[in-house]
MIKOL-20689 format. One record per residue (C-alpha): residue in one letter; z, x, y. Coordinates in pm, whole numbers, padded with zeros to 5 digits, always signed. Layout:
REM residues N
AZXY ...
REM end
This chain:
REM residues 653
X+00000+00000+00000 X-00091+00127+00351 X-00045+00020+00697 X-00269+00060+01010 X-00085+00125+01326 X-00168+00012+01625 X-00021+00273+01895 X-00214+00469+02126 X-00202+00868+02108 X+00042+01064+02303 X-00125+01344+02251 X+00070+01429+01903 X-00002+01069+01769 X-00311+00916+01715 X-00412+00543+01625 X-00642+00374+01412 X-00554+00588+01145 X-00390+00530+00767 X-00055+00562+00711 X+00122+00759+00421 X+00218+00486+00156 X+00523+00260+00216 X+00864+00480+00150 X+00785+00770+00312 X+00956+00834+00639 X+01009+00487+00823 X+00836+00444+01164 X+01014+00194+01337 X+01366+00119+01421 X+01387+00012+01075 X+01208+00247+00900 X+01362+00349+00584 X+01301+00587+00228 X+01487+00769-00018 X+01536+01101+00027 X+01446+01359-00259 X+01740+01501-00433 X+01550+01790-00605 X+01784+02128-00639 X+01614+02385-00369 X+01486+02679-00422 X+01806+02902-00382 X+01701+03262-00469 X+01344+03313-00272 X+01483+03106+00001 X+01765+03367+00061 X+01584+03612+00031 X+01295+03537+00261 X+01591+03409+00522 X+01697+03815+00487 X+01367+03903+00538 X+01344+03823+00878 X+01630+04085+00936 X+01385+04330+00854 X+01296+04430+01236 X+01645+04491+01283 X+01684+04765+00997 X+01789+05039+01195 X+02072+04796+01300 X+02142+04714+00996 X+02185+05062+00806 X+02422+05110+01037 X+02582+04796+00957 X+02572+04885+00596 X+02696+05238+00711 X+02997+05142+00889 X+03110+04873+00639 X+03110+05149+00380 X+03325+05379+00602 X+03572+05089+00668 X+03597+04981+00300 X+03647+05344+00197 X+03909+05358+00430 X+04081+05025+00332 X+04065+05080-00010 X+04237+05478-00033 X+04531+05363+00202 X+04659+05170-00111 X+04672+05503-00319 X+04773+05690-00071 X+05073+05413+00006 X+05178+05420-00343 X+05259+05818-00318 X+05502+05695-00038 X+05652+05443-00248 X+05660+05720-00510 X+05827+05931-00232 X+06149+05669-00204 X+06172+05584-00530 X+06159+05958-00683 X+06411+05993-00392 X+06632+05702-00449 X+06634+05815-00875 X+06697+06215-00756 X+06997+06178-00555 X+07146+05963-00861 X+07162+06346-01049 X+07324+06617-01018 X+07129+06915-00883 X+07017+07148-01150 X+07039+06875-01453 X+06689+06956-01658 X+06392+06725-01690 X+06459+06618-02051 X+06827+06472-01909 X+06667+06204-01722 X+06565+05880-01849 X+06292+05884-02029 X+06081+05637-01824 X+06112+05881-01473 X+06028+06186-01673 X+05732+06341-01525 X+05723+06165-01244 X+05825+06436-01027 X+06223+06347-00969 X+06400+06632-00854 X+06808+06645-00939 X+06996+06622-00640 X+06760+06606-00370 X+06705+06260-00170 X+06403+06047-00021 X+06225+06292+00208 X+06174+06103+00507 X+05948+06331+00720 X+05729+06317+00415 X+05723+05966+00400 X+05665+05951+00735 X+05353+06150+00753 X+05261+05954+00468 X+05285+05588+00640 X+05093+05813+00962 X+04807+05859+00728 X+04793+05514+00639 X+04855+05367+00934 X+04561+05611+01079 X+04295+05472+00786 X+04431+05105+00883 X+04338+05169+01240 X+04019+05347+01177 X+03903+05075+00883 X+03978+04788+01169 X+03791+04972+01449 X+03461+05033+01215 X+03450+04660+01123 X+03454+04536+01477 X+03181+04784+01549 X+03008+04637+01238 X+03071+04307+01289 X+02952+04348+01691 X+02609+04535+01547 X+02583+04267+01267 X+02640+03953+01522 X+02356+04125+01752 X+02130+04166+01424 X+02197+03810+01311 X+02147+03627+01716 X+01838+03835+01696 X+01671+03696+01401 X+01782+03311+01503 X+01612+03380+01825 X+01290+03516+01706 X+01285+03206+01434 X+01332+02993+01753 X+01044+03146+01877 X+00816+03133+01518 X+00890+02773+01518 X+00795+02681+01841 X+00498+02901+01844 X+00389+02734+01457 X+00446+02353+01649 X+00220+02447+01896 X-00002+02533+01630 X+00012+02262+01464 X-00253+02012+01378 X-00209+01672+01496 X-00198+01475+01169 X+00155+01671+01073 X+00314+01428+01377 X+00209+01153+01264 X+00352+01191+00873 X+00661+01343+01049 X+00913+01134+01223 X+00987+01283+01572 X+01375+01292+01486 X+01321+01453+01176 X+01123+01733+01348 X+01396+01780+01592 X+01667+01807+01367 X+01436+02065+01217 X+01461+02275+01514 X+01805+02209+01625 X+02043+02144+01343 X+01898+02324+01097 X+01803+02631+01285 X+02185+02625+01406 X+02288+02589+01090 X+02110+02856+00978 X+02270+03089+01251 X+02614+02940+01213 X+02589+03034+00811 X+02450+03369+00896 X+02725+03480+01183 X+03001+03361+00901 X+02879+03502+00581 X+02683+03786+00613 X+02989+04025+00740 X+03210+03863+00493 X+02966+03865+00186 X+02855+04238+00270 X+03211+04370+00328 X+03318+04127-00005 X+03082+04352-00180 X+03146+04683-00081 X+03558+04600-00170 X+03468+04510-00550 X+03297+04820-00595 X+03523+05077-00403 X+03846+04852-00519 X+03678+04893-00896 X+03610+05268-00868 X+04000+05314-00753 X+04149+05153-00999 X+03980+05279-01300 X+04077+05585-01128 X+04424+05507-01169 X+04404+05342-01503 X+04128+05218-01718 X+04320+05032-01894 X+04471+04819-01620 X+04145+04834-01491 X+03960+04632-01789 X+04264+04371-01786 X+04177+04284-01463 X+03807+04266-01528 X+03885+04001-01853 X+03892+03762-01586 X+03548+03811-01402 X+03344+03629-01639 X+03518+03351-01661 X+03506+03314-01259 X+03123+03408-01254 X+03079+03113-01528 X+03277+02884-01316 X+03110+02960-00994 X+02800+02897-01144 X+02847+02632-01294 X+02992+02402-01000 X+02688+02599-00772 X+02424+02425-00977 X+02588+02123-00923 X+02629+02147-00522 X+02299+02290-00413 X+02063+01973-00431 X+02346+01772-00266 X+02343+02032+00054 X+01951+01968+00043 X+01982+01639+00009 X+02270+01632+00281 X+02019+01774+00581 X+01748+01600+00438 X+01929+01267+00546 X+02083+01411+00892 X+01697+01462+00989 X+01668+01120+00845 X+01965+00993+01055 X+01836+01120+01381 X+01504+01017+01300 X+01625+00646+01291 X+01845+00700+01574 X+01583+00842+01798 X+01355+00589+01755 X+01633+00316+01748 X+01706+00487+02083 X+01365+00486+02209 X+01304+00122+02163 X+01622+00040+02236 X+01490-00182+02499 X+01256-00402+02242 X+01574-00387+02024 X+01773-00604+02260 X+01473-00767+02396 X+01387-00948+02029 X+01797-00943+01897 X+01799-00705+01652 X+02095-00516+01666 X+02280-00651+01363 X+01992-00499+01174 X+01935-00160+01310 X+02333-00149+01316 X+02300-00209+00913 X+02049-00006+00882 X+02266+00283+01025 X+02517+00227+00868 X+02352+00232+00551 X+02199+00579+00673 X+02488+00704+00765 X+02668+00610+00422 X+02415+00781+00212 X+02453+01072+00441 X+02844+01048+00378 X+02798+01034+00045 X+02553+01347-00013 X+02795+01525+00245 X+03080+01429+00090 X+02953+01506-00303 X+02823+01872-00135 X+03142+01973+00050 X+03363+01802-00265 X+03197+02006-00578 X+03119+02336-00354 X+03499+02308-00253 X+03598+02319-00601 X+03535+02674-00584 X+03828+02806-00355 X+04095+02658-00590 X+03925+02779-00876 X+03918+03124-00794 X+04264+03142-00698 X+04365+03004-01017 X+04142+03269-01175 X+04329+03524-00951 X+04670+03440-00995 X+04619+03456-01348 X+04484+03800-01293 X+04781+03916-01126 X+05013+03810-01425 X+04810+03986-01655 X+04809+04320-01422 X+05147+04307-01357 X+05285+04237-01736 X+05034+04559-01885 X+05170+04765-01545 X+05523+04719-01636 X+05461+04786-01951 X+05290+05096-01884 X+05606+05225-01633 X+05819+05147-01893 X+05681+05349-02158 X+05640+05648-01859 X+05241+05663-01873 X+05236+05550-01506 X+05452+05548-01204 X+05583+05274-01016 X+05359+05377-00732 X+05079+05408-00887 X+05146+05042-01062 X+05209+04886-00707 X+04908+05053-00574 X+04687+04886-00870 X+04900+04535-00775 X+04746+04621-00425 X+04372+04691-00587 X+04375+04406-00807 X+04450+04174-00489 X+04193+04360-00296 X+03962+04273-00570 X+04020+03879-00636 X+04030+03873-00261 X+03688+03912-00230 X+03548+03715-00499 X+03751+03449-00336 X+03591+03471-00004 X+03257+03528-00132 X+03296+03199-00351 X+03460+03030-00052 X+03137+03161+00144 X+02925+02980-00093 X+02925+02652+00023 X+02869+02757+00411 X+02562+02974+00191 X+02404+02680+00028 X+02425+02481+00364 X+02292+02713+00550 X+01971+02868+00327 X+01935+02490+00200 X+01852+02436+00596 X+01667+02734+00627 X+01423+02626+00384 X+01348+02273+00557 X+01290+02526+00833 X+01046+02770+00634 X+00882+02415+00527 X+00786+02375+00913 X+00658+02766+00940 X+00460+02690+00625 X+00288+02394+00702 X-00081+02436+00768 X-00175+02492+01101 X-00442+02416+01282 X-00763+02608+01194 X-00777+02941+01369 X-01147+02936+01596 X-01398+03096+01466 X-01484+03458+01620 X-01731+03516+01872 X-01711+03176+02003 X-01879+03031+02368 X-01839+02794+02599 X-02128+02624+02805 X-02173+02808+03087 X-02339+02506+03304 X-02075+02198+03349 X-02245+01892+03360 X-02032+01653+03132 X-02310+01543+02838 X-02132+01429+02493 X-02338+01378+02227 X-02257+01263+01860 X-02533+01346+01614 X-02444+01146+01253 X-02072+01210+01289 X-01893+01101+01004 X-01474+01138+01024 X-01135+00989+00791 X-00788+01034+00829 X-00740+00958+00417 X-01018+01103+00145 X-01053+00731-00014 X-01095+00483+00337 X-01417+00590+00558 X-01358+00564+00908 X-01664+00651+01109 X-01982+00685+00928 X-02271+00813+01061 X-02221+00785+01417 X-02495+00892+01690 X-02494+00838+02073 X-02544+01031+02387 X-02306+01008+02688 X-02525+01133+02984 X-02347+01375+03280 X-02161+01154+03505 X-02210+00806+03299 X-01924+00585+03279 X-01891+00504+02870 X-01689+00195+02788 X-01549+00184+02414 X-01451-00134+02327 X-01343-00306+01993 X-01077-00493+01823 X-00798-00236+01734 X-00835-00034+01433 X-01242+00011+01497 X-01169+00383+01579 X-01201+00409+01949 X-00933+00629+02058 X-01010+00802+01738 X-01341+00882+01907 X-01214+01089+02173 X-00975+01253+01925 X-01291+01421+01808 X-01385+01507+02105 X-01073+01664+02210 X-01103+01867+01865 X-00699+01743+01758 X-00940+01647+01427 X-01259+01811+01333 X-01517+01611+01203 X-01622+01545+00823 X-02023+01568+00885 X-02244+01619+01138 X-02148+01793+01524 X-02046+01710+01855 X-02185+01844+02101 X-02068+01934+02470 X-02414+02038+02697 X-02503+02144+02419 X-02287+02355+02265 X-02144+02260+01964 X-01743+02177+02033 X-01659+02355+01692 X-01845+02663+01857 X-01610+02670+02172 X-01225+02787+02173 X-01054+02492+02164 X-00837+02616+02470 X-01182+02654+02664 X-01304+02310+02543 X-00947+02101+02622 X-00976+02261+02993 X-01278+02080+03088 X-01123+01778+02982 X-00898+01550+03154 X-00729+01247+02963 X-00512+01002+03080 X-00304+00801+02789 X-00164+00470+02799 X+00157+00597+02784 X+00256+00800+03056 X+00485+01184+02979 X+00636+01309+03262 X+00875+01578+03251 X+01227+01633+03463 X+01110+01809+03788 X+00942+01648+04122 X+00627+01471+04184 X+00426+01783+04293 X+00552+01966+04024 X+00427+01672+03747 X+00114+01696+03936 X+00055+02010+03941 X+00110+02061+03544 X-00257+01962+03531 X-00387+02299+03724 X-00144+02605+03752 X-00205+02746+04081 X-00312+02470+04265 X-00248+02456+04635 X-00084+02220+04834 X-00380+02120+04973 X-00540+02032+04629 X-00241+01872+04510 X-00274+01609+04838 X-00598+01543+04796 X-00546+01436+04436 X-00257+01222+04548 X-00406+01056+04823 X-00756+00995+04614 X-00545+00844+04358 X-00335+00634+04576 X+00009+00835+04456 X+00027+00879+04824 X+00090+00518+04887 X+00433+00489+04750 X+00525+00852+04775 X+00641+00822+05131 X+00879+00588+05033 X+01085+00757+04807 X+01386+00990+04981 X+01263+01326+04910 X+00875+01220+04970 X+00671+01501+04703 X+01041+01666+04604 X+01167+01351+04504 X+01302+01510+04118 X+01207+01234+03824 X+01358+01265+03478 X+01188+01292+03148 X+01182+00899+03149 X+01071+00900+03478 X+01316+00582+03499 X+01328+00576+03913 X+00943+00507+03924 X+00786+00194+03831 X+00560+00212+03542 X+00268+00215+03756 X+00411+00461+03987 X+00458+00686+03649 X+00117+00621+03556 X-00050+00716+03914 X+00118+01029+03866 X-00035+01112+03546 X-00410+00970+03634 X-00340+01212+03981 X-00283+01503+03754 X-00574+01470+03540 X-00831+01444+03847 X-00621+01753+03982 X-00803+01954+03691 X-01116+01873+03824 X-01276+01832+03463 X-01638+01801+03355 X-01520+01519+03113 X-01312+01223+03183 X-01113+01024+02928 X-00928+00719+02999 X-00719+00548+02707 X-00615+00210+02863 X-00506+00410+03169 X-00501+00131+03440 X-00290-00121+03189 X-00018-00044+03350 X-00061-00087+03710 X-00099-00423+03872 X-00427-00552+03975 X-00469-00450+04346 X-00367-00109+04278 X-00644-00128+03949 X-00895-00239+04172 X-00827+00057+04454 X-00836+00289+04122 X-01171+00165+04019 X-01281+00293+04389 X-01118+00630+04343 X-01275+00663+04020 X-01608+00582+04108 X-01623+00809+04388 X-01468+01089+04176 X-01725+01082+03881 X-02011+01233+04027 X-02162+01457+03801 X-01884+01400+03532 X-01886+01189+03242 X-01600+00921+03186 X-01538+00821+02845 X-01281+00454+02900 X-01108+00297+02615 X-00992-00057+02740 X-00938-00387+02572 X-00935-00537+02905 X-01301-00601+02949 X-01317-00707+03288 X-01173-00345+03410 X-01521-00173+03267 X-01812-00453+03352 X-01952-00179+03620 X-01941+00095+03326 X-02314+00244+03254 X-02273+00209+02891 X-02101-00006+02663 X-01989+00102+02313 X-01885-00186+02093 X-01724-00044+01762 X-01603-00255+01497 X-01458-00068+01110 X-01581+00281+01288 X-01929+00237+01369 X-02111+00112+01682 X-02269-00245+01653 X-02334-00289+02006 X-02443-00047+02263 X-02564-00117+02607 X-02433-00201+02940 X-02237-00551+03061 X-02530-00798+03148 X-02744-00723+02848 X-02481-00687+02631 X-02369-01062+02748 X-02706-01169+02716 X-02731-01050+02373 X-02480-01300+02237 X-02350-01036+01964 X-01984-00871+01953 X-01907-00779+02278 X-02006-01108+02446 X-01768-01259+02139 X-01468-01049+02272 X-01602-01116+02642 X-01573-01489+02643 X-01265-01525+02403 X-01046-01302+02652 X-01178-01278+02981 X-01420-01518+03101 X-01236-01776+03260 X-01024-01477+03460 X-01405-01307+03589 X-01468-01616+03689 X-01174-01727+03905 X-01231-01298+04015 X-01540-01371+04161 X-01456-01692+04340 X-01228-01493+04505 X-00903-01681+04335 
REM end
């Protein structure tokens, strides 16, 4: 099942086109669809998201440099803390003897250990001993804020050039990936997601790297103390590995499925938003209300089963870990109680074997924030990936003459492979002819200038532009001899002159008058506070609709283009002010060609040809008295709509 829109292009969304089947991405305020579920990709994802680090990997060597320095220096202080303790206790056990009494007099469990008869805990030695340590504690802090500082610029870095890569790929992008993607859902693309993405980065990456670096160094001192200890502690890695696995798989298609649905969610509430207006207007509140809510409880639920099983980790691995620490510390007591290690030694392993659950812990307590954030990164490397819009060919040329002539020579076009849309299409639009396109909606009129703006190429045949083949010219080159003016009007926050201006970069004040005053901007201008510098928002909400549209039409003639296209441009603007357009218009297209989409057939009975389209081709073609006189298609639409209201026009009612 398909449907067949009926909005006009905004230049990202065209019209007369076929929709994706039903359950895809809903369109209107209540638009709906299920959202995949399918696991993502974890393991190229991540590693394509560290990719983009790769410009920075000077920065990070040092990174990696200075976390090694700072674990190596966290991880000896232990040792080197357990001589101390070795220090008191050897010490404490001495001064409990007589000086002089031989080794083999002391308990057997301190023999060895260094006790000397007699003598007491050497303070100055334990004091440069607690120096040393307190020295690699200092040192070990100070090189992981100077990693952490390096890593944070590394990882702000790579968020702003992906920034940049995705706005760069959207301006690259073809026009018929806006109109299968829902504007919210493209935002949250760039926005969420992308923060997401930088969020998970600035948290994990120091902690995950530094995590790593402590298991090995931690694991390299303590089977230098004692491999046996060493391989107790180990019993228990496997059996956190298997568990972190385990409840991984589970989480990471609910943490795609959980941004899949904010996109959704902002999707619907954008366009909710949008139309909040008609929403009121036709009393349907209750339903888009229901219709977020049930949004937002799916969206609860896949958040809540993501954050739920990836939070099982945390408690896991401390179980894990606390059972570790009962195993180390029954087989180290064990061990000082049969004399084959010290008690320093054993409290420096105590030390090691915390160091080295403490990391798995963080690193499985990182995982969630992981999943969220490459599960986000991928929606984002789903953008970068899409196609874009075909690169133009080399050498290419634009006409060097202006004069305006269109031609279509058996142009043939679809938007899907199985429903023809225009089929062999030929006409000529002469330099500085007025060309009506008419036609009941869905007949493929704004899709016609579409093709000539090149946001679609065409299946068969060519378009030509004096000439020159349109697929032959840089698309940049072809777009600037064109000025269009859409139904809908896009302003964007700044003043008048500046909205005007947009259309030609550079223009003077001069220039930027005269397209005012030929377009009757001028009129109402002076009536507004600030005059020119009065600032609009995006919305352009303190102008009237056909003070917003004025603006726009102004800023198109301000380009001074060899082609003219007008998509129901004077619909909004009442009639007097239409009528004073027409003038400006028809003084202004002197050697330029107009091409004027309008269902309002009065507005184009001066036009010097008439196209009449109906299912994509042209049945009618010719201008408004013989077209009238032929009785087909046109005269049909004529009389149904309009000829009581050209009547009472030219009675001067």
């Amino acid at each position: 099942m398909s449907t067949t829109p009926t909005d006009k292009t905004q230049g990202f969304r065209k019209t007369e086109r076929i929709e994706a089947p039903l359950g895809g991405p809903g369109r209107g305020p209540m638009g709906g669809g299920m959202v995949g579920q399918k696991a993502m990709d974890f393991g190229p994802s991540a590693k394509r998201l560290v990719g983009l680090m790769r410009p920075h990997r000077g920065q990070a060597i040092a990174v990696v440099v200075l976390g090694i320095a700072s674990v190596i220096a966290m991880s000896v202080a232990p040792r080197i803390l357990g001589h101390a303790t070795d220090l008191v206790f050897n010490g404490f056990i001495g001064k409990q003897f007589p000086a002089g009494t031989p080794d083999s007099a002391l308990p057997e469990a301190v023999q060895g250990m260094g006790v000397v008869p007699g003598q007491g805990v050497d303070f100055d030695a334990v004091a440069h001993v607690l120096m040393i340590v307190l020295a690699l504690y200092v040192a070990a802090s100070l090189l992981a804020w100077l990693q952490g500082y390096i890593l944070n610029t590394v990882v702000q870095n790579t968020v702003r050039q992906m920034r940049e890569d995705v706005e760069e790929k959207i301006n690259h992008l073809p026009l018929n990936y806006f109109d299968r993607s829902p504007r919210g859902e493209l935002l949250s693309r760039v926005t969420n997601d992308i923060d997401n993405v930088s969020q998970t980065l600035q948290q994990t990456m120091s902690q995950l790297l530094t995590s790593l670096m402590t298991v090995v160094a931690v694991l390299v001192m303590m089977f230098w103390i004692s491999p046996l200890l060493a391989l107790v502690a180990l019993v228990t890695v496997p059996l956190s590995l298997l568990v972190t696995a385990q409840i991984m798989k589970r989480s990471q298609g609910q943490f795609v499925a959980q941004w899949r649905r904010t996109g959704k969610l902002n999707a619907q509430v954008e366009e909710a938003y949008s139309g909040h207006a008609l929403v009121k207007v036709f009393g349907r509140q209750a339903e888009v209300e229901r219709a977020f809510a049930a949004e937002n409880d799916e969206l609860f639920e896949v958040s809540f089963g993501a954050q739920f099983v990836s939070g099982l980790i945390m408690p896991t691995m401390m179980f894990v870990g606390n059972l570790n620490y009962v195993l180390v510390a029954v087989v180290g007591g064990l061990r000082v109680a049969s004399g084959s290690l010290s008690l320093g030694e054993v409290q420096a392993f105590i030390q090691y074997s915390r160091q080295f659950t403490q990391p798995l812990t963080t690193v499985a307590s990182m995982t969630n924030l992981l999943q969220s954030g490459v599960a986000s990164a991928e929606r984002v490397f789903e953008l970068l990936d899409a196609d874009a819009e075909p690169a133009d060919a080399p050498a290419l040329t634009a006409p060097s003459v202006r004069r305006g002539e269109v031609a279509f020579e058996h142009v043939s076009f679809r938007y899907e492979a199985d429903r023809p849309l225009i089929t062999d299409l030929s006409m000529v639009a002469r330099p500085g002819q007025t060309v009506a396109i008419v036609g009941p909606t869905g007949a493929g009129k704004t899709t016609l200038v579409n093709l000539v703006m090149r946001f679609y190429d065409v299946d068969a045949g060519r378009i030509t532009l004096d000439g020159v083949d349109i697929t032959a010219m840089p698309r940049a080159a072809l777009r600037g001899q064109i000025g269009m003016v859409l139904q809908d009007t896009w302003l964007f926050a700044g003043t008048i002159r500046d909205n005007i201006a947009y259309g030609r970069p550079g223009a003077t004040e001069d220039q930027i008058l005269e397209a005012a005053r030929a377009t009757f901007v001028d009129r109402f201008v002076h009536s507004l506070p600030d005059g020119y510098d009065t600032l609009i928002d995006e919305e352009g909400s303190n102008l009237s609709a056909g003070e917003r549209q004025l603006v726009t039409i102004a800023r198109a003639f301000l380009t001074d283009p060899a082609l003219l296209i007008l998509d129901e441009a004077t619909s909004s603007v009442d009639t007097r002010t239409e009528l004073l357009l027409q003038h400006a218009m028809a003084a202004l297209r002197t050697d330029r060609t107009s091409f004027v989409i309008a269902h309002r057939l009065s507005t184009i009975r001066d036009a010097d040809l008439i196209l009449v389209m109906e299912d994509g081709a042209i049945v009618e073609q010719g201008d408004h008295e013989s077209l009238l006189a032929a009785d087909g298609a046109y005269a049909r639409l004529y009389n149904s709509q309009f000829a009581a209201g050209a009547v009472e026009e030219e009675a001067g009612v």
